[in-house]
C-alpha positions as CSV (number, residue, x, y, z in Angstrom):
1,X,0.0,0.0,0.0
2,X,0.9,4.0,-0.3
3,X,1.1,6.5,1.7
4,X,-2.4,6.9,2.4
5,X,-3.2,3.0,3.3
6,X,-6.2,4.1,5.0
7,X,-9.1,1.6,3.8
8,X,-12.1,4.6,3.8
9,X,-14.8,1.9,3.4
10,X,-13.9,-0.5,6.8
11,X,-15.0,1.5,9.8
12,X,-18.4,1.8,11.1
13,X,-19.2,4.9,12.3
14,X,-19.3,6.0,15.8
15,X,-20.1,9.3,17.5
16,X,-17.3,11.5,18.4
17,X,-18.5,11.3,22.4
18,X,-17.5,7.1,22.4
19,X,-13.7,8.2,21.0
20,X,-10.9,7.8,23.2
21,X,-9.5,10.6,24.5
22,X,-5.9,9.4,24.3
23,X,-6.4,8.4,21.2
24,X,-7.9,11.9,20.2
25,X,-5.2,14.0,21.6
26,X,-2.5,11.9,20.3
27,X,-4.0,12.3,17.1
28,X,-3.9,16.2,17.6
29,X,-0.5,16.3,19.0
30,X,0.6,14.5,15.6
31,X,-1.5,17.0,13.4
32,X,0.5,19.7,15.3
33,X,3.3,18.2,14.1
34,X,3.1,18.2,10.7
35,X,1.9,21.4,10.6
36,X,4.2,23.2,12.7
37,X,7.2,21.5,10.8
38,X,5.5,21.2,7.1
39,X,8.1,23.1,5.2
40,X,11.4,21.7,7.6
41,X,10.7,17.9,6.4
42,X,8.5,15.6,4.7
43,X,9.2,13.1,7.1
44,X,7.3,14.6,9.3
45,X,3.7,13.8,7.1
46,X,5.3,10.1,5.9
47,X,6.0,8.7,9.6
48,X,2.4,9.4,10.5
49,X,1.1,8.2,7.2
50,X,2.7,5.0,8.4
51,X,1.4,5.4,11.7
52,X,-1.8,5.5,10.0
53,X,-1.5,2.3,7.9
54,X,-0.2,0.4,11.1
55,X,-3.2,1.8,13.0
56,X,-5.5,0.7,9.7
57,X,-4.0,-3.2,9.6
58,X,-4.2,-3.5,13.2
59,X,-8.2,-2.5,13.0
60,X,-8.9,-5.0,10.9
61,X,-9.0,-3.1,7.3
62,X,-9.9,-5.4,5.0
63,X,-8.2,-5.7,1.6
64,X,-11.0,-6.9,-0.7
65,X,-12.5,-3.7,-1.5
66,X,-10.8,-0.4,-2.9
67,X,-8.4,1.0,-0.6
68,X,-7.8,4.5,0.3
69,X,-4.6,4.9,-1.3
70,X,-6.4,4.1,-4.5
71,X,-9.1,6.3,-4.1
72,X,-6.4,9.4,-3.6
73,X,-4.5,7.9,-6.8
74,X,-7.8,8.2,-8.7
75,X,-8.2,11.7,-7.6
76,X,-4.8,12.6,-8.4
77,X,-5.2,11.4,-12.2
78,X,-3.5,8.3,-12.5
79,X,-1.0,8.3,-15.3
80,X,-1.9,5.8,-18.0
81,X,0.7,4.4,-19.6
82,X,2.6,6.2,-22.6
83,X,1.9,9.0,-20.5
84,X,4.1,12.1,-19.0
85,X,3.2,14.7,-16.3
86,X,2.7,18.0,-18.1
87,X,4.9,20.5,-17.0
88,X,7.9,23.1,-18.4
89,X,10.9,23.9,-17.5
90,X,11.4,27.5,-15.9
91,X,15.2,27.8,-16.9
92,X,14.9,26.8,-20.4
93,X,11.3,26.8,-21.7
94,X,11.5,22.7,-22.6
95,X,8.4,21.1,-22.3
96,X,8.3,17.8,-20.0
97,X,8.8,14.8,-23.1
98,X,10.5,11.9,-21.3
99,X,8.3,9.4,-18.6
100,X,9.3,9.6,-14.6
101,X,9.7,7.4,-12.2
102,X,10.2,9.8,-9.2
103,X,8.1,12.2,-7.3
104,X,10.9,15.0,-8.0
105,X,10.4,16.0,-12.0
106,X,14.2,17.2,-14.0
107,X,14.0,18.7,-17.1
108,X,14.6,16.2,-19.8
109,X,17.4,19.1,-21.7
110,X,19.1,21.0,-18.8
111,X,18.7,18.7,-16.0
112,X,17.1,21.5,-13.6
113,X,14.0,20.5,-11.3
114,X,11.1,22.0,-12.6
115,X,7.9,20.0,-11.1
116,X,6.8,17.5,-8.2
117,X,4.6,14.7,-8.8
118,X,2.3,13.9,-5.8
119,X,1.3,11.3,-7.6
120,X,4.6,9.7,-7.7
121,X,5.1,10.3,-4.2
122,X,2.0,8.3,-3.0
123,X,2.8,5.0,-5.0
124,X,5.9,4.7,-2.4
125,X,5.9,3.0,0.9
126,X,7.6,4.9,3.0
127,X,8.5,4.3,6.9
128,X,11.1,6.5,8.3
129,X,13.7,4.5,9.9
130,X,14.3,4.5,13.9
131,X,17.8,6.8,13.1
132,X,15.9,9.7,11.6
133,X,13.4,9.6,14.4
134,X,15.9,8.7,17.1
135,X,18.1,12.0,15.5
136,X,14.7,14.4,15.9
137,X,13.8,13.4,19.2
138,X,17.9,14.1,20.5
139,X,17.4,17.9,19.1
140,X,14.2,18.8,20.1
141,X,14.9,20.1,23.7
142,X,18.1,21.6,22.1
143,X,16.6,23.4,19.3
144,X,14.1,25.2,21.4
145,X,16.8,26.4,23.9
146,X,19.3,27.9,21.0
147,X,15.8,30.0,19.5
148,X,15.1,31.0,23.5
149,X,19.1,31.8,23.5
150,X,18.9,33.7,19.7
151,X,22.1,31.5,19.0
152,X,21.6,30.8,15.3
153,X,24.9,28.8,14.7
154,X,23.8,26.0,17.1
155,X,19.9,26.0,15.8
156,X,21.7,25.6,12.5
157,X,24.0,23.0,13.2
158,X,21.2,20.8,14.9
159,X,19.8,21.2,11.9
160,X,22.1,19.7,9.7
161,X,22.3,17.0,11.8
162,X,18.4,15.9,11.2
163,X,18.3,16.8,7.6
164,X,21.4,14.9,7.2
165,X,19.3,11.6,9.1
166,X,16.5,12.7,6.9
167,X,18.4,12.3,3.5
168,X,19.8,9.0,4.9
169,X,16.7,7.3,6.4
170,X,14.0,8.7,4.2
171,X,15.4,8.6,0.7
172,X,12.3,8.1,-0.7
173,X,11.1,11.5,0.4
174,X,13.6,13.8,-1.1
175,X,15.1,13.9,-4.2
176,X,16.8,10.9,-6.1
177,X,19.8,13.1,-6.5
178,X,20.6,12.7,-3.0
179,X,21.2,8.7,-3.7
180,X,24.8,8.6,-5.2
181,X,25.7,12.2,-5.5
182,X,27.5,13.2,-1.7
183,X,28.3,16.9,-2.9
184,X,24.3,16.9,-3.8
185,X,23.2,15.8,-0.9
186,X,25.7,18.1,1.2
187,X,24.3,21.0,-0.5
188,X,20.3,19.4,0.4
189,X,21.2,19.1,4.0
190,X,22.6,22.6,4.4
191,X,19.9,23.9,2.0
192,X,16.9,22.6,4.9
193,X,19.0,23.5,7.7
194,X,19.2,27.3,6.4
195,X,15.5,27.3,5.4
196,X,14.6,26.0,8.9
197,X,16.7,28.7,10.7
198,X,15.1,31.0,8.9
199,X,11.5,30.1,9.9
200,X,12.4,29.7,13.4
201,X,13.6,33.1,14.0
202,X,11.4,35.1,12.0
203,X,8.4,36.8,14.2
204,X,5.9,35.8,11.4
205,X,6.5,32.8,10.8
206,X,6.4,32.2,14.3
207,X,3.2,33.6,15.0
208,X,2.0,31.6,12.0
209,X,2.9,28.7,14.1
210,X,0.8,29.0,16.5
211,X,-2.4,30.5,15.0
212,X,-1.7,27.0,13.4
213,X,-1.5,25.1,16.7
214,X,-5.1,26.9,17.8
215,X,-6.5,26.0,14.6
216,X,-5.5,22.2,15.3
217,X,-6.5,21.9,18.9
218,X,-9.9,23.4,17.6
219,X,-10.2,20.0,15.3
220,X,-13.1,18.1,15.9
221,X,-13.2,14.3,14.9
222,X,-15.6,11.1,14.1
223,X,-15.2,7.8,13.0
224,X,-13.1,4.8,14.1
225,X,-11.2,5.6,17.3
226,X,-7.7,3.8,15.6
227,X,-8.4,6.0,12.7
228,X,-10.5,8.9,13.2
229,X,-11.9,11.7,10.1
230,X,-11.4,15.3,10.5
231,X,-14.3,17.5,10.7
232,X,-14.4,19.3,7.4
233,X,-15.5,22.6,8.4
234,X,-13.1,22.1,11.7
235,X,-10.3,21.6,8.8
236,X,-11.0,24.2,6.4
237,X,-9.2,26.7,9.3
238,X,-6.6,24.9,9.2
239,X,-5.8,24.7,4.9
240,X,-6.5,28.4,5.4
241,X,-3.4,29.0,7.7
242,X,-1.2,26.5,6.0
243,X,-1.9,29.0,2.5
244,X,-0.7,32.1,4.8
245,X,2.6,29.9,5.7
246,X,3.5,29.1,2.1
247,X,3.2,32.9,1.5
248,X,5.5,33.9,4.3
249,X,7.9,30.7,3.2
250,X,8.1,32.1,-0.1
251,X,9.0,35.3,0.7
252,X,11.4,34.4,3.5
253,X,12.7,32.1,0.4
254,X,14.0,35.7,-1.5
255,X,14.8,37.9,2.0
256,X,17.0,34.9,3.3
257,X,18.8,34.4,-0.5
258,X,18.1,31.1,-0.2
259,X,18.6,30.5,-3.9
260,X,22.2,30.1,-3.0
261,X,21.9,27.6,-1.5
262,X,19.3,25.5,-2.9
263,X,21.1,22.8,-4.9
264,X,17.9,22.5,-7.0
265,X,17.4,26.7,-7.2
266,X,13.5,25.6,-7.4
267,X,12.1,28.4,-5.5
268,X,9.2,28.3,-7.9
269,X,8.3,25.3,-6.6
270,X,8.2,26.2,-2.5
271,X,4.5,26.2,-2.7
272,X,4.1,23.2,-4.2
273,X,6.2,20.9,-1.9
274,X,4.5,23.0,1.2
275,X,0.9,21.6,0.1
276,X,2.0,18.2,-0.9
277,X,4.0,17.6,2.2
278,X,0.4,19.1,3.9
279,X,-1.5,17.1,1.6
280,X,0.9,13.4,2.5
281,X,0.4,14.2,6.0
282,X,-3.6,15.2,5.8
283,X,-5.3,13.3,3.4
284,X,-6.0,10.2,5.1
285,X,-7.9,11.8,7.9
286,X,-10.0,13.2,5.6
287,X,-13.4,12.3,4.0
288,X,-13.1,11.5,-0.1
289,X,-14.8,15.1,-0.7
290,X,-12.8,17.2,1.9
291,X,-9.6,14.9,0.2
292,X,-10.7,16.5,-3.4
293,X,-11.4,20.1,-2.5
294,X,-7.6,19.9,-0.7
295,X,-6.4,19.1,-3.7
296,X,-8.2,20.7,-6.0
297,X,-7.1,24.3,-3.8
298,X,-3.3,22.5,-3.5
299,X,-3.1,22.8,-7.5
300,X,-1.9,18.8,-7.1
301,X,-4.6,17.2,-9.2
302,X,-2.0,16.4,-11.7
303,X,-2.4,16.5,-15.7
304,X,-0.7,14.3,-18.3
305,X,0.2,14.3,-21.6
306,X,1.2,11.8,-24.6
307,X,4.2,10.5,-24.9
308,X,5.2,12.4,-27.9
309,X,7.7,10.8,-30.8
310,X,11.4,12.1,-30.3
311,X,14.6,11.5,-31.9
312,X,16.3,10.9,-28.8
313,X,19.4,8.2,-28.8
314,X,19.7,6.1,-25.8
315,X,22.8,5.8,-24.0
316,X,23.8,4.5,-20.9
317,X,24.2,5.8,-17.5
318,X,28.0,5.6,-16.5
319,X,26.7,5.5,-12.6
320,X,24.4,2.7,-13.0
321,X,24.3,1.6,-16.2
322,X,21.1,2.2,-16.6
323,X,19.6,3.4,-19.4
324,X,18.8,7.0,-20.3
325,X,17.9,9.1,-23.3
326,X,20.0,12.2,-25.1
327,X,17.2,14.3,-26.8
328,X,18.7,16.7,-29.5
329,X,19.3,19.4,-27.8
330,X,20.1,18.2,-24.5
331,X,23.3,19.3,-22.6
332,X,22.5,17.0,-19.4
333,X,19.8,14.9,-17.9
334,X,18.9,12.9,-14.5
335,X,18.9,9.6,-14.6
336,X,16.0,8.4,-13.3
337,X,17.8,5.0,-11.9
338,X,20.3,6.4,-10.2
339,X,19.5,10.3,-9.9
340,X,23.3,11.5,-11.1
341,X,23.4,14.2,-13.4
342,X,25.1,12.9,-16.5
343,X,26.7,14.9,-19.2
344,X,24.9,14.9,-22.6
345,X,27.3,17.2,-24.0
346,X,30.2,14.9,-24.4
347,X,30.4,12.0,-26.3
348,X,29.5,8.2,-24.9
349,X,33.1,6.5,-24.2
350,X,33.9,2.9,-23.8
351,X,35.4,0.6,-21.3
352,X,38.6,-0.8,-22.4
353,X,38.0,-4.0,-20.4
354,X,34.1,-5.1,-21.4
355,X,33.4,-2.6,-24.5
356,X,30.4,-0.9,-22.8
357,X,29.6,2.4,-23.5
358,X,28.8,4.7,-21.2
359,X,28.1,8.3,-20.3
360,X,30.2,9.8,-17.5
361,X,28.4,12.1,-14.9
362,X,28.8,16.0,-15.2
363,X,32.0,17.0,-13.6
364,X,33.4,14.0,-13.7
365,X,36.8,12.8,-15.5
366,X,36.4,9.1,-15.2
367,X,34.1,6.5,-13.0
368,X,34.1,2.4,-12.8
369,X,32.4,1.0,-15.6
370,X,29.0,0.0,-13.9
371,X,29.1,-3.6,-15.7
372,X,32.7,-4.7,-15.1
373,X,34.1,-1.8,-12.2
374,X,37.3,-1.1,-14.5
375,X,38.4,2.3,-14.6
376,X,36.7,4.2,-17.2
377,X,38.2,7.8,-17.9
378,X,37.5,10.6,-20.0
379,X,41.4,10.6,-21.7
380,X,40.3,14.1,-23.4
381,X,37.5,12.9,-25.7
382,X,34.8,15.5,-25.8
């Protein structure tokens, strides 16, 4: 099952007044959660998507009947096959030609992130390991005393060391750059640490946070007490506040220069992964309605195209070996295997010891041959 294993059709009914308390406020204090920390990490939405699934098997969920993953996939516009998210690229103009496999969308000519699939990102199962939760839960207490303190250097380097447990333990969440390219990933972790420093000591973004907080302790709930359904109109409140955050994100986004350090330079995308991480945490404590209007307002409801005839020329990824394609044009592309950025502006070379050709990664002079691990090196062909 995906992210939102939550079988809609199992539970029946019960009136708010015969929930458990407990159950209730731990619910709440997990809302809060992903709410308060919706921009610092996905994770945050995934773990209690898992939660939720756990919580789901344990009640009994049967498996005959549509589950709730599917009904979210079905809402989000499945892609059919021979199919490819419609998007462009906002560095180069390219349209979107070549089929994904990842949430995170590259541009198929200059290798630049230029869309986010939700769609993508539900079809994983993904369970954040104990590290990454073990890493949040050591910081907490000392992240709130370096914001009480104003000491920005140790807020940031707490940081770093959860988004670095993040990109290790949840690699499903962030990019599939992050896999195999360390100075990538680097860049990612400082990137998140800078952008959470930033929210945490600006006054708005604060305040934000806690108009946030009231909204969610306002929440009312029905349904099964393992897996309880948000109130629509106690949830609308909520979307409403989560809009005013992506605002104040986006502009902390220019006023912070962030762009400098974003490995991805998507700032035209900050909205976007705000409401799907809001949307990964939220949908499945929603009814299928409330679940459409979110993503309807989110902009998520995705759109695809045909697969339109190319004269691309398949090569092979010198990482992985996989193969990727070289549309005319092109001057580097993701591979969507591996996640290195290879070079489509140089030639393919061969391996001297198994005759494989290959195509080395940007910035790279040579790399073992991903069939047979010789040496391969660039030896000045271009």
């Amino acid at each position: 099952m995906g992210l939102f294993g939550k079988n809609r059709q199992e539970p029946t009914p019960v009136r708010r007044a015969g929930l458990d308390p407990a159950v209730v406020a731990q619910k709440r204090a997990q809302a809060m959660q992903w709410s308060a920390q919706m921009m610092s990490t996905q994770a945050q939405a995934l773990q209690q998507a898992a939660a939720l699934r756990r919580a789901s098997a344990s009640d009994g969920a049967g498996t005959g009947s549509m589950t709730w993953v599917r009904q979210v996939i079905a809402i989000l516009a499945p892609q059919p096959p021979g199919f490819v998210k419609r998007c462009s690229c906002a560095v180069c103009g390219a349209p979107k030609k070549l089929p994904t496999v990842a949430a995170y969308v590259y541009c198929d000519y200059c290798a630049s992130l230029i869309d986010y699939d939700l769609r993508r990102a539900c079809e994983g199962d993904t369970t954040a390991g104990p590290a990454y939760a073990a890493t949040v839960n050591a910081t907490q207490a000392a992240s709130r005393a370096a914001v009480v303190a104003g000491d920005r250097d140790a807020y940031r380097d707490l940081q770093r060391k959860v988004y670095q447990a993040y990109a290790e333990n949840m690699p499903m969440a962030v990019s599939h750059r992050a896999k195999n390219d360390p100075a990538y990933r680097t860049a990612y972790v400082n990137f998140m640490a800078e952008f959470a420093l930033a929210r945490a000591f600006d006054p708005a973004a604060q305040a934000l946070e806690a108009e946030m907080k009231q909204h969610v302790m306002g929440l009312r709930y029905s349904g099964n007490m393992l897996s309880p359904t948000v109130e629509a109109d106690s949830f609308w409140p909520v979307a409403d506040t989560i809009e005013k955050q992506i605002e104040n994100n986006k502009a902390l986004y220019r006023s912070a220069r962030l762009a400098d350090a974003d490995p991805d330079n998507a700032g035209h995308l900050t909205d976007k992964f705000a409401w799907s991480s809001f949307c990964q945490g939220w949908l499945a404590m929603l009814s299928a309605d409330s679940a459409e209007q979110l993503l309807d307002r989110a902009g998520l409801k995705n759109q695809y195209v045909p697969i339109q005839p190319h004269d691309g020329q398949p090569r092979h990824c010198g990482g992985c070996g996989g193969e990727i394609t070289a549309l005319p044009g092109a001057s580097a592309v993701i591979c969507e295997g591996c996640g290195r950025k290879m070079d489509l502006g140089s030639a393919e070379i061969p391996c001297a010891s198994c005759g494989a050709t290959m195509t080395l990664p940007s910035g790279a002079d040579g790399i073992a041959c991903p069939f047979c691990q010789s040496r391969v090196d660039r030896a000045g062909i271009r």
